[in-house]
VMD Tcl script that draws the C-alpha trace (Angstrom):
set ca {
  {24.63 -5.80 7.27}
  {24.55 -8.62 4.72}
  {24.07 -8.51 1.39}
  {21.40 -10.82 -0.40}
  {20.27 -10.67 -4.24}
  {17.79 -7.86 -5.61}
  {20.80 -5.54 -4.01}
  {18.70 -6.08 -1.07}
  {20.61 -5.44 2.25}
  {19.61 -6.89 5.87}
  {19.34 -4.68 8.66}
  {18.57 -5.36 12.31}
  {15.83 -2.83 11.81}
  {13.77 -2.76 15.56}
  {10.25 -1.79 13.64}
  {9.94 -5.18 11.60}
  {12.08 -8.33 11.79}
  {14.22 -9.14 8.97}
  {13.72 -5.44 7.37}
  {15.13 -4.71 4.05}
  {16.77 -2.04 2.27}
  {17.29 -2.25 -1.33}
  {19.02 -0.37 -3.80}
  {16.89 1.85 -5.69}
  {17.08 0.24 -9.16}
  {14.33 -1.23 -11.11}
  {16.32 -3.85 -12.49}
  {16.87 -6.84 -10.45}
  {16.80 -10.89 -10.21}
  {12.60 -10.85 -10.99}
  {11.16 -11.96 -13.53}
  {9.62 -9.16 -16.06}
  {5.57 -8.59 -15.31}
  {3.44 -11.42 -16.30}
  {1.77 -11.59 -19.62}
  {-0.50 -8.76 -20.07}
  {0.66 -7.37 -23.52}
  {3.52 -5.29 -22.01}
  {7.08 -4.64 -23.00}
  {9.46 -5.95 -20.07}
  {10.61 -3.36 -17.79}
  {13.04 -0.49 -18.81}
  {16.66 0.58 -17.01}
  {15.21 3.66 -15.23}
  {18.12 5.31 -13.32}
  {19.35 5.80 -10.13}
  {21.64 2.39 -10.07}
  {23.53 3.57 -7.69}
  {22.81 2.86 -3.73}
  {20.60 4.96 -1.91}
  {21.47 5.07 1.68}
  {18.63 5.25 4.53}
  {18.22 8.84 6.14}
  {17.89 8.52 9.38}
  {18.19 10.92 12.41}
  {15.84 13.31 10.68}
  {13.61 15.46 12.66}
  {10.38 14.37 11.58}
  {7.38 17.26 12.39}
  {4.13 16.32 12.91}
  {1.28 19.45 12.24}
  {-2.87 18.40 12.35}
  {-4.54 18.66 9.63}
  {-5.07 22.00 8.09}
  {-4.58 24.99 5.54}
  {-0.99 25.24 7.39}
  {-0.22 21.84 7.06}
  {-1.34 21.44 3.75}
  {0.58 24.53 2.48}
  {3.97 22.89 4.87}
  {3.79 20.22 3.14}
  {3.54 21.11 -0.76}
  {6.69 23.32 0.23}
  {8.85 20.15 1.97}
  {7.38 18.06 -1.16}
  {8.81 20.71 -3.96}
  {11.95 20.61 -1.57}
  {12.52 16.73 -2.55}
  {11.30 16.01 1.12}
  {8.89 13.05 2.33}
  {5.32 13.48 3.82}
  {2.85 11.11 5.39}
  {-0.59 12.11 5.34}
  {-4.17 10.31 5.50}
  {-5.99 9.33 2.63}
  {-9.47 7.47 2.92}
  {-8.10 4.07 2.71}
  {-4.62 3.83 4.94}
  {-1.83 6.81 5.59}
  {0.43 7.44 2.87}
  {4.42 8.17 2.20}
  {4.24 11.30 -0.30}
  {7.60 12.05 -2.63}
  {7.10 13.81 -5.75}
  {6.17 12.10 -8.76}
  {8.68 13.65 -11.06}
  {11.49 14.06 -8.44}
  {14.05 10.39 -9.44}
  {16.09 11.58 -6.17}
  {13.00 12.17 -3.73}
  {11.53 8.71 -4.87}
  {15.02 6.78 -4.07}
  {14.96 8.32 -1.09}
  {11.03 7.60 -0.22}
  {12.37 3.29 -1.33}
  {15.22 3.38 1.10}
  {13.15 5.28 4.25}
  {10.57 2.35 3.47}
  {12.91 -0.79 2.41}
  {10.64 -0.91 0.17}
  {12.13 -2.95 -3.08}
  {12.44 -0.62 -6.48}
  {10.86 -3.55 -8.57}
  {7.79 -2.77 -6.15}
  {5.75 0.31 -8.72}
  {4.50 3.48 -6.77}
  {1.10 4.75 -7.34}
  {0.89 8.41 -8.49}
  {-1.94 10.50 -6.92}
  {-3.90 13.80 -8.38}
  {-6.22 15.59 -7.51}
  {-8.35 15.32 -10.48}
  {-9.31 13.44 -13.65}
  {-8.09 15.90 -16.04}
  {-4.60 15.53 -14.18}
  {-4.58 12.01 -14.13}
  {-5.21 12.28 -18.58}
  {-1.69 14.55 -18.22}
  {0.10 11.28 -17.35}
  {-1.78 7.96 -18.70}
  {-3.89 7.36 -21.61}
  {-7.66 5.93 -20.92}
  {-9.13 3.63 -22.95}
  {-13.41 3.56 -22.76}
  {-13.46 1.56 -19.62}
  {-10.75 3.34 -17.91}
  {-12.62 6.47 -18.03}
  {-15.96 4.67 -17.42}
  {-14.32 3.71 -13.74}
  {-12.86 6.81 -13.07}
  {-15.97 8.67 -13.70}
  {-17.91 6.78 -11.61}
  {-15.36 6.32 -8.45}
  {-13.20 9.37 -8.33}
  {-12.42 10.72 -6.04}
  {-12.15 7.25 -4.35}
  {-10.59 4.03 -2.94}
  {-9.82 3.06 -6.83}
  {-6.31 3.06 -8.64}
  {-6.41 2.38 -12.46}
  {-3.27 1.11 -14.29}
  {-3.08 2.25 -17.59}
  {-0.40 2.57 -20.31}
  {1.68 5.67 -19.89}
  {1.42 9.12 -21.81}
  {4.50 10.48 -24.19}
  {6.39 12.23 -22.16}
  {4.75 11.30 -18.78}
  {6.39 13.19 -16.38}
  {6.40 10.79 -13.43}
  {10.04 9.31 -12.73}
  {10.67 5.79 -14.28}
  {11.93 4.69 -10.77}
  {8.19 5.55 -9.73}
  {6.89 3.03 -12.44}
  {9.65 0.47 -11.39}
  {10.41 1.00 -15.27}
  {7.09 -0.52 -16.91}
  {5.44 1.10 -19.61}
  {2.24 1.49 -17.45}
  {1.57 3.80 -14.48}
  {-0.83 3.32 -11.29}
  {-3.19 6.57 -10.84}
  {-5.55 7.17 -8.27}
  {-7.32 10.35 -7.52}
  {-7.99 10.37 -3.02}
  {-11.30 11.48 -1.63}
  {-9.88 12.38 1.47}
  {-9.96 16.21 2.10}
  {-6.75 16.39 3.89}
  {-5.03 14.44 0.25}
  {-6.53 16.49 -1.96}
  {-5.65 20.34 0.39}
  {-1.79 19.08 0.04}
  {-2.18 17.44 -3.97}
  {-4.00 20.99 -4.76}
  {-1.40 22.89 -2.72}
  {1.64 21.00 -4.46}
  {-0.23 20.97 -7.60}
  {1.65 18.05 -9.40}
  {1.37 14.34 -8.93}
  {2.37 12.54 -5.26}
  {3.56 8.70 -5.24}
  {2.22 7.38 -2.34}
  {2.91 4.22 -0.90}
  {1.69 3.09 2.32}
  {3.59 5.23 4.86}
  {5.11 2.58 7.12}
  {8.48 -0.14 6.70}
  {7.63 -2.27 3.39}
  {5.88 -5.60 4.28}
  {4.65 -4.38 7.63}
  {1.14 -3.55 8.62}
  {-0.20 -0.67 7.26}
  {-0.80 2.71 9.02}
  {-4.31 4.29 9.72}
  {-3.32 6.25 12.34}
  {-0.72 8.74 12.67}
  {0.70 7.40 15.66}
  {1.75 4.25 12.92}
  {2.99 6.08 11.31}
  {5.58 8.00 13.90}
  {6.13 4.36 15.04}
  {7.69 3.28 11.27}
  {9.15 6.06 10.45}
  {10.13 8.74 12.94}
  {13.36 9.91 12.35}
  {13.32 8.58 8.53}
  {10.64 11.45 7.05}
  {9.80 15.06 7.20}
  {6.95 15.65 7.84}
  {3.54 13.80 9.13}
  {0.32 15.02 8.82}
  {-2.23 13.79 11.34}
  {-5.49 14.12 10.34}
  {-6.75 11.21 12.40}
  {-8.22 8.05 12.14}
  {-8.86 7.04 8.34}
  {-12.10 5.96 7.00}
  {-11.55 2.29 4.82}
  {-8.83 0.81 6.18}
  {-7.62 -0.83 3.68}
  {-5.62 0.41 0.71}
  {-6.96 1.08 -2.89}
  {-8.62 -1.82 -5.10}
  {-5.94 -2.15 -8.11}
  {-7.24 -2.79 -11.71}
  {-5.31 -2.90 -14.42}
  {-6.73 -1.59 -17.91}
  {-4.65 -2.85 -20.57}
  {-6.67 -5.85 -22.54}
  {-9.35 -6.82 -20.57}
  {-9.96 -5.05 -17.15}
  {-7.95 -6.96 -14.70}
  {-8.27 -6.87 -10.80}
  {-4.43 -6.58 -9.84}
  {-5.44 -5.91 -6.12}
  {-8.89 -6.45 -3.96}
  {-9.22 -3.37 -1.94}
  {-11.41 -0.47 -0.41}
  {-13.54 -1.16 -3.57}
  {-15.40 -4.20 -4.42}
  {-14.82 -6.06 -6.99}
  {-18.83 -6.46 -7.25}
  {-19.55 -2.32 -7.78}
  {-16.47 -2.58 -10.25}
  {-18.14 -5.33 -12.55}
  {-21.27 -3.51 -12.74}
  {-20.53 -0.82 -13.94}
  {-17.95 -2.52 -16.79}
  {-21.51 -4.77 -17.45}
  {-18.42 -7.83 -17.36}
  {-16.81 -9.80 -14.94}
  {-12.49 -8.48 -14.00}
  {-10.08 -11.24 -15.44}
  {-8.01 -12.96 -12.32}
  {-4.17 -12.28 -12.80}
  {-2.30 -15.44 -13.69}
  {-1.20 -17.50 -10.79}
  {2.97 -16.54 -10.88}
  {1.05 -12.88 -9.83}
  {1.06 -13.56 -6.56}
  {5.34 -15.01 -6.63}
  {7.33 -13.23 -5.38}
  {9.75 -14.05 -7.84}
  {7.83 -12.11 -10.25}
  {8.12 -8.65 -10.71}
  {4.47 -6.79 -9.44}
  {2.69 -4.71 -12.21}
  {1.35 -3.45 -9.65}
  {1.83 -2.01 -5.49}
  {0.81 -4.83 -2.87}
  {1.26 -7.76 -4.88}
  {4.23 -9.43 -3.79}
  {3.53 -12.56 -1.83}
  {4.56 -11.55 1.63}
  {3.15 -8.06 3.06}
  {1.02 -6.07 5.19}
  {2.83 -8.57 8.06}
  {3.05 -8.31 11.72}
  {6.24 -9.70 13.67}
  {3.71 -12.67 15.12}
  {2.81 -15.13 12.99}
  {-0.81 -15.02 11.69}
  {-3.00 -18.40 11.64}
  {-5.77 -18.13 9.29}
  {-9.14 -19.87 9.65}
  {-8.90 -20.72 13.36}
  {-11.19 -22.43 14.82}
  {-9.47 -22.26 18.28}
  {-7.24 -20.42 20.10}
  {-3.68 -22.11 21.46}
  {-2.11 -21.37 24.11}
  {0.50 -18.05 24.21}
  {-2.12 -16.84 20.88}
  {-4.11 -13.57 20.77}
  {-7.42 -13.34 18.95}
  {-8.47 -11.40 15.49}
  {-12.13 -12.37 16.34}
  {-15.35 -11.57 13.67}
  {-18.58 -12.08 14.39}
  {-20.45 -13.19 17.92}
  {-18.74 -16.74 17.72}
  {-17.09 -18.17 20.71}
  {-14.14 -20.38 20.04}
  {-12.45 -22.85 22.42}
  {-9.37 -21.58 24.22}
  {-10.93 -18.01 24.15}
  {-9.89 -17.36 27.87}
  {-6.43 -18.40 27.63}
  {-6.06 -15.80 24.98}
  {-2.89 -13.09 25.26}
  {-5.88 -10.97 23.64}
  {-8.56 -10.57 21.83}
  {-9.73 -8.03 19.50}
  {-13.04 -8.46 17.61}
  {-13.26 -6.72 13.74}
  {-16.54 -6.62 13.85}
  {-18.62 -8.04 16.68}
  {-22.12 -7.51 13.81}
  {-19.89 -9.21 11.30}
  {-20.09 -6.07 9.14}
  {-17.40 -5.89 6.56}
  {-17.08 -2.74 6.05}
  {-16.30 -1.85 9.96}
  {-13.78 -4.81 10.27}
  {-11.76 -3.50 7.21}
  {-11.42 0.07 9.02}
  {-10.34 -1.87 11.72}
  {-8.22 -4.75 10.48}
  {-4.44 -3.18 10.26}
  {-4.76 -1.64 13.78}
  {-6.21 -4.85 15.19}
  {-3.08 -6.16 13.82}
  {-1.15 -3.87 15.13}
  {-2.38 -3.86 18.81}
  {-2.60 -7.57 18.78}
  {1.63 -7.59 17.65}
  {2.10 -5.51 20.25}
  {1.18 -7.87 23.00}
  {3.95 -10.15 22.02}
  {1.86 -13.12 20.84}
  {3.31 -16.69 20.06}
  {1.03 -16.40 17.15}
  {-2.08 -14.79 15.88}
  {-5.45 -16.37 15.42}
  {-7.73 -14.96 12.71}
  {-11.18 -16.71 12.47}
  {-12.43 -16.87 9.11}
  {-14.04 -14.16 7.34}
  {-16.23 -14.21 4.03}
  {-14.85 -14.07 0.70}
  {-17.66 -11.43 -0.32}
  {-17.81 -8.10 -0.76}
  {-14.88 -6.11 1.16}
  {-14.10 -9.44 2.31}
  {-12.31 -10.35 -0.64}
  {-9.81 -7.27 0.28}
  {-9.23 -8.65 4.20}
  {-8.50 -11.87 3.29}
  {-6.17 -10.79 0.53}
  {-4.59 -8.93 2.92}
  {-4.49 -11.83 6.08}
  {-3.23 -14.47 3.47}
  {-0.27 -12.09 2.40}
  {0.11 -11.40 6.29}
  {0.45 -15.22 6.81}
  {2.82 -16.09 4.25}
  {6.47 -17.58 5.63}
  {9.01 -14.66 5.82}
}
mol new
graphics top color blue
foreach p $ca { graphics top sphere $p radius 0.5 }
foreach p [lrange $ca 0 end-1] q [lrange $ca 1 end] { graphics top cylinder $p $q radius 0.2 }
display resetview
């Protein structure tokens, strides 16, 4: 192993190249959140290392009243659980529980800077641990349960763990639609942080079988209750001043404004550093990656490339392709998001020299795809 700043430590992890482990500390090397009107981040705890469990024997039960109840028990137990939600497969650890959250950062390399977002099952749950302004509660009404999280300032006395909240003074809430989510957040009957449940900065799981491949041996439990539905994670905004969108996701940015009657304020530009610390999850600069490089915009396909095709086009080079997987052959949106991360994902598996993404429409759920190929195609 070698040690690099952020207390981050190299591994010669097999599931993503150059993985990660950090320390799970919310202080680090980044700078505090961009201006929004906050207070910098706070010390939250757990300073000291964290080291990877591995060698677990992770069970996997279908979806179900058995696997529900299995896994509020191995949550209360400070255990990990992935299970579906509507927009990707999450990493559960109990919201409260400092220890179970270190542990959920290490099994992930996911970097403690990085904030978790804490899921309920209901409004009235999410009021026990942020405070809503007008529009806050105008967007939860209308989208919760739903692909939506809200970040809002904290409650006095909110109980989820300062690690959880990388130390900010605001915390990321969503409420899941998925009825597999809300039979386990019901059965455990507090709030879950739930990250994407596969190594940090790798593609996202919406299977369970992407799950088992990231993280087998690392977690408790998984929870297969199939395919999920979106495909992409949550749409992040933050409501602190004006309504910002942090992150484009399984909701558009579109059915957000209308119902705010105003258009969402862009983050500043140092947002998308990754030498700033993210006020939000999915934000840093490089994420969602493969282990092949990704070439947005192609017009063509190289030699030694596979193919994330969209739409009926044909490009040169086609034939030569490793392979070729179309998002959506009807250039429908919606269908290529719920199919984009395992495209990606079959596509890496091939080997590729690199992979070839023709260009996709910034409209719509489009806005969410591309946010999530340019952040794919960033250097690592």
């Amino acid at each position: 192993m070698i040690s690099g700043r952020s207390g981050r430590i190299r591994t010669c992890d097999p599931c993503v190249p150059n993985a990660v482990l950090y320390r799970a500390e919310p202080h680090s090397d980044k700078r505090p959140a961009y201006s929004v009107g906050l207070d910098a981040p706070q010390a939250a705890g757990m300073r000291n290392f964290v080291p990877v469990k591995t060698g677990l024997k992770t069970l996997i039960l279908p979806a179900g009243h058995a696997a529900a109840e299995a896994a509020a028990r191995r949550l209360a137990a400070g255990g990990l659980v992935a299970f579906p939600t509507e927009t990707v497969y999450g990493l559960g650890a109990d919201a409260a529980n400092a220890t179970a959250i270190a542990h959920l950062y290490a099994a992930k390399g996911r970097p403690a800077f990085n904030p978790l977002i804490a899921h309920v099952a209901e409004l009235a749950a999410a009021q026990a641990i942020g405070r809503f302004d007008d529009r806050a509660l105008r967007l939860a009404e209308a989208f919760w349960p739903g692909p939506l999280t809200l970040v809002v300032p904290k409650t006095e006395g909110c109980p989820v763990a300062d690690l959880a909240t990388a130390g900010l003074d605001t915390v990321a809430i969503r409420v899941p639609a998925h009825p597999v989510a809300q039979a386990i957040l019901r059965a455990f009957g507090g709030a879950v942080v739930a990250p994407s449940a596969n190594i940090s900065g790798h593609v996202s799981p919406t299977l369970a079988s992407h799950v088992e491949s990231d993280l087998a041996g690392r977690i408790d439990l998984i929870v297969d209750g199939g395919p999920v539905e979106v495909g992409v994670e949550s749409t992040i905004v933050g409501c602190l001043n004006a309504p910002m969108l942090l992150r484009p996701g399984g909701l558009s940015r579109e059915r957000i404004e209308a119902v705010l009657g105003a258009a969402l304020v862009r983050p500043p530009a140092e947002a998308d550093s990754d030498d700033s610390q993210p006020l939000a999850p999915g934000m840093l600069a490089s994420h969602y990656a493969p282990r092949a490089h990704v070439r947005l915009d192609a017009h063509d396909v190289a030699p030694g490339e596979a193919l994330l095709a969209f739409g009926s086009a044909r490009l040169p080079g086609l034939d030569a392709a490793t392979a070729v997987m179309n998002l959506s052959l009807a250039a429908d949106l919606d269908e290529a998001a719920a199919n984009l991360f395992g495209y990606l994902r079959a596509l890496d598996a091939k080997r590729p020299r690199a992979i070839a993404v023709m260009a996709i429409p910034e409209e719509g759920l489009g806005e969410a795809i591309n946010d999530r190929l340019r952040r794919a195609a960033v250097a690592r």
